[in-house]
C-alpha positions in Angstrom: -3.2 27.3 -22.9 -1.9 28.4 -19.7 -4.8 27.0 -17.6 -3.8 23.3 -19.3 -0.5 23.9 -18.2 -1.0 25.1 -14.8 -3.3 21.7 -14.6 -0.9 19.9 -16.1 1.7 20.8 -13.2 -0.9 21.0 -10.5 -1.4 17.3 -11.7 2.5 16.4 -11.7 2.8 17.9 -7.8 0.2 16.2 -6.5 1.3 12.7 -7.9 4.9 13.5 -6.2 3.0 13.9 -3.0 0.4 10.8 -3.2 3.4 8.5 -5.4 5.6 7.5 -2.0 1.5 7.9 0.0 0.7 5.0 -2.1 4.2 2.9 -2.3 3.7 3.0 1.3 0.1 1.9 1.7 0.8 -1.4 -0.7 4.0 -1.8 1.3 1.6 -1.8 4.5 -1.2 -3.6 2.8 1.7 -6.2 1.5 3.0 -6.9 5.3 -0.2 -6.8 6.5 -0.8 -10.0 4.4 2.2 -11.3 5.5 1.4 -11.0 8.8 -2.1 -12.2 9.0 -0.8 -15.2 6.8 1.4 -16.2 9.3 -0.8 -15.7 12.1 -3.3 -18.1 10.0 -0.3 -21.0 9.7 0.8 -20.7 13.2 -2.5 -21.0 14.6 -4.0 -23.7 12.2 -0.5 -26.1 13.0 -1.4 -25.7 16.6 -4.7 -26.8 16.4 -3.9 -29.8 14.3 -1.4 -30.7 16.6 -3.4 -30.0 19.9 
């Protein structure tokens, strides 16, 4: 019983740690996109236009 529980919270603790970990890797992953699809655009308009 105890062991479950001790799991249990071991579980809860290491998910407060990795939760904002993770928000901030999608965050990064999400700008990241942003970024390399803007860097696409701007580089495809200038080669049209060269």
């Amino acid at each position: 019983m105890w062991k479950a529980l001790a799991i249990i919270a071991l579980g809860l603790i290491a998910l407060m740690f990795l939760y904002p970990l993770i928000k901030s890797l999608i965050w990064l992953g999400v700008i990241a996109l942003a970024i390399y699809g803007a860097i696409v655009l701007f580089s495809d308009s200038k080669s049209k236009s060269g």
